[in-house]
N, C-alpha and C positions, 0 to 999 in steps of 0.2 A: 504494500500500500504506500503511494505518496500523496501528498498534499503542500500548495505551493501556493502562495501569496502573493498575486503577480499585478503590478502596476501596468492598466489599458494606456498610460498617457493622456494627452491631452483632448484628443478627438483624433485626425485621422490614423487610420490603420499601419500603412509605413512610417508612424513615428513611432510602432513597438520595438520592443529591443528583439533579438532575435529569438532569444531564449523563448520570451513572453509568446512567440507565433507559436514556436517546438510546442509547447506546455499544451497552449488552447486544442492543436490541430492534434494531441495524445489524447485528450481528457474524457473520463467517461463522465463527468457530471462536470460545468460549471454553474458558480455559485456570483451573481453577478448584481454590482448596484444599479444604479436610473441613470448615472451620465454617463454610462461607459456606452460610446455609439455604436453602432448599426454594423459600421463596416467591421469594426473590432470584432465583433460578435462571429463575423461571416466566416474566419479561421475556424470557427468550433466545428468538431465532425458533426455530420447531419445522425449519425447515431445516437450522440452525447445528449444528456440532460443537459437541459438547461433552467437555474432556480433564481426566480428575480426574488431577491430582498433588497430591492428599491427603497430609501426612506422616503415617505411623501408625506407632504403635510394632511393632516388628520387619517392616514391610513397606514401608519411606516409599521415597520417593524423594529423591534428597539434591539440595541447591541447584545443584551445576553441571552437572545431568541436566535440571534445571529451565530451566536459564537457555540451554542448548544446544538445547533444543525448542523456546524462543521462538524463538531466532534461526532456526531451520530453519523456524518454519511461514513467514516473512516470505516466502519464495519461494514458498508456496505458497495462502497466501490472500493476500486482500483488504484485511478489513479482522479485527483479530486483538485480542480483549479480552481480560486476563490479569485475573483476578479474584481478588482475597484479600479475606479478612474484615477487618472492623472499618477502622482506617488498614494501609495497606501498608508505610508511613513509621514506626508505630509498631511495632517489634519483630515486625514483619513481612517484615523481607529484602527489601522494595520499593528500596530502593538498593542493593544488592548485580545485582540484575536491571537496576536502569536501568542501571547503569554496564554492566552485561556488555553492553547491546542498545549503548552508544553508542561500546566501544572495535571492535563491529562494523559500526560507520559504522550503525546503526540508531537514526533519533531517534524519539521515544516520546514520548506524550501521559502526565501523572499527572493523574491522577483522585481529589483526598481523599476520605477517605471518615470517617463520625463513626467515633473511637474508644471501644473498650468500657472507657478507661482512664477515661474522663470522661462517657462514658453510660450505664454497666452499675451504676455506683452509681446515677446519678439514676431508675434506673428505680425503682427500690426507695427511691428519697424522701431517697435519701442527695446532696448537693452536695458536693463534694469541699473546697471553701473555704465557709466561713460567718465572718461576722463574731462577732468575741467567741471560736471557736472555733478558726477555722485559716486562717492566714496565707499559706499558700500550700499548693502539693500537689507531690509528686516520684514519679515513676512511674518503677520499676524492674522488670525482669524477673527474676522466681524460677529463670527454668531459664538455666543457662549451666555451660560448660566447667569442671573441676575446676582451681581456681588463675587462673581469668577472670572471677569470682561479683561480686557488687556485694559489699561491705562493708556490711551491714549495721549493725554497732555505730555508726558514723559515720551513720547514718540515723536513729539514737535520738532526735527530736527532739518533743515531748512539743506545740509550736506549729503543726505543720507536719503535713498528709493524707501517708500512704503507700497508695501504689497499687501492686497487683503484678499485676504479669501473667503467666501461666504459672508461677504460685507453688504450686499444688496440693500437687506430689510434696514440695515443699518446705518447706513452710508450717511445719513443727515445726523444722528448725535454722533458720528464719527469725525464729521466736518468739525461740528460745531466743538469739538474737545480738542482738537487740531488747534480750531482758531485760540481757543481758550490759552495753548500751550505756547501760545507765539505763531505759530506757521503763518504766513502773509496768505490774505483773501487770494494774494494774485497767483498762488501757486498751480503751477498744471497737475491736470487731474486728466485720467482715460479710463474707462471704463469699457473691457474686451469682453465682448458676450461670444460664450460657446467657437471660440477658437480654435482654429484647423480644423473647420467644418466647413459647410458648404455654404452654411447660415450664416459665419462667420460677420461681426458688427461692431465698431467701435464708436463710442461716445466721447466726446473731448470737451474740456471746459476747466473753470476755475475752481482752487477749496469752496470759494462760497458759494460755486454754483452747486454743487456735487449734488447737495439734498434736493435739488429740484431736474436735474437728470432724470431723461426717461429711459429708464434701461430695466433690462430683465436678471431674471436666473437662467441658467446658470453664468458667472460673470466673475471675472478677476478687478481690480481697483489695483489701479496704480496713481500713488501720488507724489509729486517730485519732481525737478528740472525736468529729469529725462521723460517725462507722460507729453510734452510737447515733440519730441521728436519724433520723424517719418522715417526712419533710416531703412530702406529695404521693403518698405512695406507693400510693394508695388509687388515686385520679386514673389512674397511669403505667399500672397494671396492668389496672384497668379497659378501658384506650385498646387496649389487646392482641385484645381480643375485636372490638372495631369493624370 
């Protein structure tokens, strides 16, 4: 029996790693969430189960219904790919699940996968560091527990990429904690929806516009010098159609 943790990437299909194709095109069950796409799926043998535990608002399935179904198929297949978008390591609950398969005496394969935290801007010509611009990058998650949030004012750093991930619902007391912490109204802001897809959409504007942004889920927030730059993005979106 194997079982293997394997990051879809960002959306299109040739941006898995190689390993990640091997895994899906062997597996006799995958175990798959809601943004992992279409195409990504299309590797899986036409034999294989396939188990959406998708979270969806008002119908999800919660993580240790998730993590108890891994450990149950192990008796019962083969060989068992658990499939999450983008990294599973990034704000994706993929350690929460290893640890659950290994206090089952279950050892597990991790499979990385590119994150949409650092490729969902480049798709759209955005680099998260550029020189002369930004020093470094910090990627936080927008959604969490009331009283467990990131501190935002303490992120207000005018040198330094912010990257958010499931930031959407949140994106207006995000601004507005921004501005609290210093960051200038005039900072650029881009908002990538569903990246290396075909749907593929970006939104551009200022911190103080961000809360009044129309954009959707699924969506990356980049904030920072570099959220103004095109660099490429002609190039990335082009590559979508090939």
């Amino acid at each position: 029996m194997s079982i293997a943790l394997v990051g879809a990437g960002p959306g299109s299909v040739d941006l898995l790693t190689l390993r990640a194709a091997r895994l899906l095109s062997e597996a006799d069950v995958v175990v798959v969430d809601r943004l992992v796409d279409d195409s990504v799926l299309s590797l899986v043998s036409p034999h294989a189960e396939v188990i959406d535990v998708g979270k969806r608002p008002g119908g999800s399935h919660n993580q240790a219904l998730i993590n108890d179904l891994l450990i149950s198929l192990t008796a019962r297949y083969e060989r068992i790919v658990r499939l999450k978008g983008g990294d599973p390591f990034v704000f994706g609950r993929g350690g929460e699940e290893l640890e659950a398969l290994h206090a089952a005496g279950i050892e597990a394969e991790v499979v990385p996968g590119v994150t949409s935290a650092l490729s969902g801007p480049l798709a759209v010509g955005i680099p998260v560091t550029h020189r002369g611009l930004s020093h470094g990058v910090t990627v936080v998650t927008g959604h969490a527990k009331a009283g467990d949030g990131v501190n935002f004012r303490r992120l207000a750093n005018p040198d330094l990429t912010l990257v958010v991930l499931m930031g959407v619902s949140t994106r207006a007391q995000i601004a507005a904690e921004l501005l609290a912490g210093g960051l200038a109204a005039s900072t650029p802001v881009a908002v990538i929806e569903r990246a290396w897809t075909p749907s593929q959409r970006c939104v551009r504007g200022s911190l103080a516009e961000l809360g009044a942004l129309s954009v959707e889920n699924p969506a990356v927030l980049v904030i920072g010098p570099v959220a103004a730059l095109h660099i490429g993005e002609i190039t990335a979106v082009t590559a979508l159609a090939r």
